[in-house]
N, C-alpha and C positions, 0 to 999 in steps of 0.2 A: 243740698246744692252748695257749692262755691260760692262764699260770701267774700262780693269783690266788694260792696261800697258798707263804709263803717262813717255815713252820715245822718247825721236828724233830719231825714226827709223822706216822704211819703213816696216820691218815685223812686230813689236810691234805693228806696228798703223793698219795695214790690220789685225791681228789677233784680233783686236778688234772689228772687223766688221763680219771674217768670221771664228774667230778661236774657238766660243763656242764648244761646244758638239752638234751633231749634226746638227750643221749650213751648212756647208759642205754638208752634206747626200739632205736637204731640197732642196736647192736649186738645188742640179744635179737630184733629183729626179723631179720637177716645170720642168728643163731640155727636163727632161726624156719624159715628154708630162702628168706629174699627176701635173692635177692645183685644183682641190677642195683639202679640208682639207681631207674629205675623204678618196680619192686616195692616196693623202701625206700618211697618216697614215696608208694603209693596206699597202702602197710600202714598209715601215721603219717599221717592226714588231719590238715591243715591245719599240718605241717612246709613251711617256707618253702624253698624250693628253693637257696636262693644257700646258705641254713643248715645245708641237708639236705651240700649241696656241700663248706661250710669244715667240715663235721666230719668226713666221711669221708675230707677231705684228712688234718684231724689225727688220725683216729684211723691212719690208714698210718703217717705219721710216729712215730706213738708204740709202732709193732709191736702194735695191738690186731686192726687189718684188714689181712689182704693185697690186690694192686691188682692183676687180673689182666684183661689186653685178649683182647675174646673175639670182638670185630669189629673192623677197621681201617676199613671205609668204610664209614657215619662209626667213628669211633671207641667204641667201647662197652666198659663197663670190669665185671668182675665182683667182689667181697668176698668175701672169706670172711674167717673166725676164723681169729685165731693161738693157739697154744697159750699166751698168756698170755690172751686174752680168752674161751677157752674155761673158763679155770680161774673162772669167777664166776657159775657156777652155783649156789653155795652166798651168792653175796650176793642174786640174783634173787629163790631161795627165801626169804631171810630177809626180804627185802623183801615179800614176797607172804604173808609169814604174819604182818606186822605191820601191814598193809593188815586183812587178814580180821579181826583183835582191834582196830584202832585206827577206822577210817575206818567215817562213819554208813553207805555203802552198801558190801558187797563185789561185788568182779565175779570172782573168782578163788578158789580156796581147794586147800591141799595137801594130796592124802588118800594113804595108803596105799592103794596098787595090789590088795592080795590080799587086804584085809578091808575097805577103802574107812573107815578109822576115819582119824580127824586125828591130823596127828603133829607133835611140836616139836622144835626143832634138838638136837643132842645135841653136847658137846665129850667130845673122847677124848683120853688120855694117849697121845702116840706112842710112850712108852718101856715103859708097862705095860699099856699096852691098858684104863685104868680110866675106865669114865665118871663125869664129874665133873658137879657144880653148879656153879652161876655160882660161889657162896662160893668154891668151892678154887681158883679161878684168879686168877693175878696177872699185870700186865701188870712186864713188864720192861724198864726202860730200857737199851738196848743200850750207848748214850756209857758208862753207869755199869757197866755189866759188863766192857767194852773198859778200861777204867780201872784195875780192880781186878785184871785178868792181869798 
């Protein structure tokens, strides 16, 4: 992919992975169970095919899809997720519950499965198991922590 940000920072450098135009859509649609180019392409109506094409190139190169031939004549190729583009379920959902509170029309909305009631993201402490508020959490600069060992 097109490396537009050349900054020390965690979203800069991921949205250089997944923040083209529809990169996003691709991948949730691979997701979704559409692995040829095919399916990709009627799921995202009016994805430009040459587009639909340079992104699935780069999302290979970038280890988000794998490239797998499932006919040789003609050649036909399948997608699947890698286990780093499977890990971005919890950006999907995040995205889809800021849609449901931001956006004038919703098409989507996250509910709990066994009481069907809405639900919002939750941070947890890996080390004590505590759930937090946004207040208790700090982002940490890693150059500044590497520094200080």
């Amino acid at each position: 992919m097109k490396k537009q940000y050349d900054l020390k920072c965690n979203i800069a450098q991921t949205l250089n992975l997944i923040g083209d135009k529809w990169t996003l859509l691709i991948l949730h649609a691979v997701k979704e169970g559409c692995h040829t180019f095919k399916d990709i392409q009627k799921h995202l109506v009016g994805i430009p095919t040459n587009l639909l094409s340079e992104r699935l190139k780069g999302l290979c190169e970038d280890d988000l899809l794998t490239c797998e031939l499932y006919s040789t004549h003609p050649p036909r190729y399948q997608y699947l997720l890698t286990e780093k583009s499977s890990d971005l379920d919890d950006i999907y959902n995040a995205i889809l519950l800021w849609g449901d509170k931001h956006l004038n029309k919703s098409y989507k909305c996250l509910k709990h499965k066994s009481c069907g009631s809405n639900i919002h993201i939750a941070y947890v402490c890996d080390e004590c198991d505590e759930i937090l508020n946004k207040e208790d959490i700090i982002i940490n600069d890693l150059d500044d922590v590497i520094d200080e060992i």
